[in-house]
N, C-alpha and C positions, 0 to 999 in steps of 0.2 A: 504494500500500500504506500503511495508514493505520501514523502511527507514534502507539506508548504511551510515555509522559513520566513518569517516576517520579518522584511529587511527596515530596520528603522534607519531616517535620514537625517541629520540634523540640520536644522533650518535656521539658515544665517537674517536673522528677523533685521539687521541693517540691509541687507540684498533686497530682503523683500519691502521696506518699505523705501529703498531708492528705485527701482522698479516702478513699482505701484505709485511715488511720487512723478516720475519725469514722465510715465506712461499717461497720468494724469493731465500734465501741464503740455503735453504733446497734442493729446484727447482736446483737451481745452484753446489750444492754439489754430488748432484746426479748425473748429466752430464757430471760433470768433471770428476766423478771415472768412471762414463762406457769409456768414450773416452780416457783415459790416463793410466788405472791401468795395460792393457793390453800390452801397450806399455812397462811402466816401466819395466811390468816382462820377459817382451822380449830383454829390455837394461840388465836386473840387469845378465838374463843367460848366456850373451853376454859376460859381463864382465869376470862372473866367468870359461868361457871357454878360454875367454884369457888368465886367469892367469895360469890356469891349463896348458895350450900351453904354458906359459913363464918359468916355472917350470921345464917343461918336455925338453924342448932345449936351454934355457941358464943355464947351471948347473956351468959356469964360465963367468958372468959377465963383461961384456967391455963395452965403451961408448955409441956405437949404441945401444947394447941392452937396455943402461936405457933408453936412448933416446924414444924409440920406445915404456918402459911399461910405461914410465912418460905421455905420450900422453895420450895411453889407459887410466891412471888414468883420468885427464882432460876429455878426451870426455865423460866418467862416468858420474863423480862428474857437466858437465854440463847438461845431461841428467837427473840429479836429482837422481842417484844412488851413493851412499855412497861404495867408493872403500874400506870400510875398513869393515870386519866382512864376511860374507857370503852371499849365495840366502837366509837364513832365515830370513837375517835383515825386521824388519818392513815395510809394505808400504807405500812410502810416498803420494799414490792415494787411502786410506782406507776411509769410508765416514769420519770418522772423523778429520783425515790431508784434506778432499779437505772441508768440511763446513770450516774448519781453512782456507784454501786459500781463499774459495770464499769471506771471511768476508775482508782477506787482500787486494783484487780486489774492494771491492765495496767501503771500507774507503781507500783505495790509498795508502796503507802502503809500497806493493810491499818487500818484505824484497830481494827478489833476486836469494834467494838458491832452490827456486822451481819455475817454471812455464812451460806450455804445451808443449811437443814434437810432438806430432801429427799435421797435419795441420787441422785435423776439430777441435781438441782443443784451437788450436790458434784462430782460425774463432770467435768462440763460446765465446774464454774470453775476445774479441775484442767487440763483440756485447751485451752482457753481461755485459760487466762496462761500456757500452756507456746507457744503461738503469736502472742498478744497485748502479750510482756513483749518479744519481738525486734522487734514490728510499731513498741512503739514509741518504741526503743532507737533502732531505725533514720532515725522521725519526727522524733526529737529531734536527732540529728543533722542532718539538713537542714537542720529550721525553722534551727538554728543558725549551716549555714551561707549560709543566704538572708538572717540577721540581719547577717553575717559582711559580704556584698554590701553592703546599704546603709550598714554602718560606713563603707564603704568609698567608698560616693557620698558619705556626709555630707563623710569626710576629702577627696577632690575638690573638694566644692562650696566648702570653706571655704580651701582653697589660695590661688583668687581674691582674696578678703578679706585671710586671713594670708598673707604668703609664707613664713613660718619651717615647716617641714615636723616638726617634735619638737611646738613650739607648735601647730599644728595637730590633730596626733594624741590630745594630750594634752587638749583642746578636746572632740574629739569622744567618746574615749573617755569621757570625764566627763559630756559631754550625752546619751549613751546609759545611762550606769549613775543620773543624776537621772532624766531621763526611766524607768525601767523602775524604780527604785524610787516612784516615783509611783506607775504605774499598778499595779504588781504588790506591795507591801510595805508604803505608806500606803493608798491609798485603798481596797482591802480591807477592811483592820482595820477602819476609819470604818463602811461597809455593814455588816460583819457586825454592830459592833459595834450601832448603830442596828435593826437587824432581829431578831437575837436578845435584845438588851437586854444584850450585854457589856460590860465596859469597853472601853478600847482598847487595855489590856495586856494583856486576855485573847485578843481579835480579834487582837494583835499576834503573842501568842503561839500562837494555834492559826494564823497563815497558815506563823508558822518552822518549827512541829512538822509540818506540810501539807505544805511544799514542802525539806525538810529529808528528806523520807521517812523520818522518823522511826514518827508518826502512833499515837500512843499511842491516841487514843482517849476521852478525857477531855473533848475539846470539839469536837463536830460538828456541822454548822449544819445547820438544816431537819428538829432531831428533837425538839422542844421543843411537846409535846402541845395546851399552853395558847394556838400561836399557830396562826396562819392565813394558811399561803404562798403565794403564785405556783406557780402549777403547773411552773414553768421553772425555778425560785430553784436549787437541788439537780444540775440540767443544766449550766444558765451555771456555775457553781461548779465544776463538773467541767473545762469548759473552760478556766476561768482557771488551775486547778491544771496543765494542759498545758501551755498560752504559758507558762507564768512556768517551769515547771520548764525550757522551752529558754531564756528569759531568762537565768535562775538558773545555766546550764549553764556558759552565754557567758561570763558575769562571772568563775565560777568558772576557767574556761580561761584565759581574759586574765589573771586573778590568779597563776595558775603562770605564766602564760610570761613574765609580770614577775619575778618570785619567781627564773626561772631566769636571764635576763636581767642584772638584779641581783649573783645568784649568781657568774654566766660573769665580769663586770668586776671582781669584788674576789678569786677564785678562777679564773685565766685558767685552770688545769690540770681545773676543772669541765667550762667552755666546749668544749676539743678531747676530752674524754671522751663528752660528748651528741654531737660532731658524728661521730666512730667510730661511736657506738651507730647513730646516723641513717642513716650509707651503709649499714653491715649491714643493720641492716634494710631499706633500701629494696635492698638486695641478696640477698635474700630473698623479696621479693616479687615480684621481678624473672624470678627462678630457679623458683619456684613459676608466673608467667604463662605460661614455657617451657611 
């Protein structure tokens, strides 16, 4: 009698939810160029027949008349078309601008300067970040604790080397927060600043306002009429804004639990109050698995 062997497989739950995140944000990029790009190029010809019409019958300029193209600029520029340049200017619905949107929908960045004119568009990024804001709430947690894992091999590896175990820690943590401001906080700014033509206090300050989830809106890369992108530029961007906001997350965490750490040795009556709070709640969750 033939026997069956159940092979068990261990499930990398960081694979799966980077997966399920960018498969997501792919899903999502797709829907927003079919539903919106149609629209825009039906605003952007809109516009350029206005002007042509302002051209052609105000050839002497008086108050009304600005009145009336200052408008037309506004309902434009709130439609997400760029009053300045022509119908050739880039799409701001090309897969690449809308995976760029849809990354800014699902981390909450919102910058401002673009979002759905359609009503099934609207529907869609309403339903969309109500399922895409937990997708990657959840992501960022991981990434963070897979970052959490190799903090953890680095502090190992360098045991060997150091045997002081504070000295060690203290080693690593600092080679992870130079390391990840390198790659996510200078060298940024540099590219943007090179590509767009910024300074690198402005590149500096649209990565803080980026990953700050602030996202005013005042500077966003790959909307600058005059230049000529990679078709990818707006993508990759997308993605750096995810790694770094788990970066960003990490650094932030370590910063409190130093903060309380700190706290606990100069305030010992802080220390036995967090550790109270801690069995509750994990007695809590305890009671809730019942």
């Amino acid at each position: 009698m033939a026997r069956f062997q159940l092979v068990r497989f261990k499930v990398s739950w960081t694979a799966v939810f980077t997966v399920a995140h960018f498969t997501y944000l792919l899903v999502g990029a797709t829907i927003f160029q079919i539903l919106e790009r149609e629209a825009e190029s039906n605003n952007r010809n809109h516009f350029q027949l206005e002007k042509l019409h302002f051209l052609a019958n105000y050839t002497c300029l008086d108050g009304p008349a600005l009145e009336k193209f200052v408008q037309v600029i506004l309902d434009a520029w709130e439609k997400g078309v760029n009053p300045s340049g022509n119908s050739t200017n880039p799409s701001n619905w090309d897969f690449s601008s809308s995976f760029f949107f849809a990354g800014t929908v699902v981390t909450t960045i919102g910058y401002g300067n673009l979002s759905p004119s359609t009503v099934s568009g609207q529907v869609f990024c309403v339903f969309y970040a109500l399922c895409g804001i937990p997708l990657n709430l959840a992501f960022l947690k991981q990434l963070g604790k897979c970052l959490t894992i190799h903090l953890g091999r680095l502090e190992k590896g360098m045991v060997s080397v150091v045997p002081h175990k504070q000295t060690v820690e203290a080693l690593a943590v600092s080679l992870f927060f130079i390391t990840g401001s390198l790659l996510f906080l200078v060298i940024p700014p540099l590219l943007f600043s090179y590509v767009e033509g910024w300074s690198f206090g402005e590149g500096f300050y649209f990565t803080f306002i980026t990953l700050s989830t602030i996202g005013f809106g005042d500077y966003v890369v790959g909307t600058d009429p005059g230049k000529e992108y990679i078709s990818l530029y707006r993508s990759l961007a997308g993605i750096w804004i995810i790694f770094a906001l788990a970066w960003l997350a990490l650094i932030l965490n370590m910063g409190a639990r130093t903060m309380e750490h700190a706290i606990g040795l100069t305030h010992p009556g802080f220390k036995k109050q967090k550790e109270e709070e801690d069995v509750s709640s994990s007695t809590i969750e305890d009671t809730s698995k019942i």
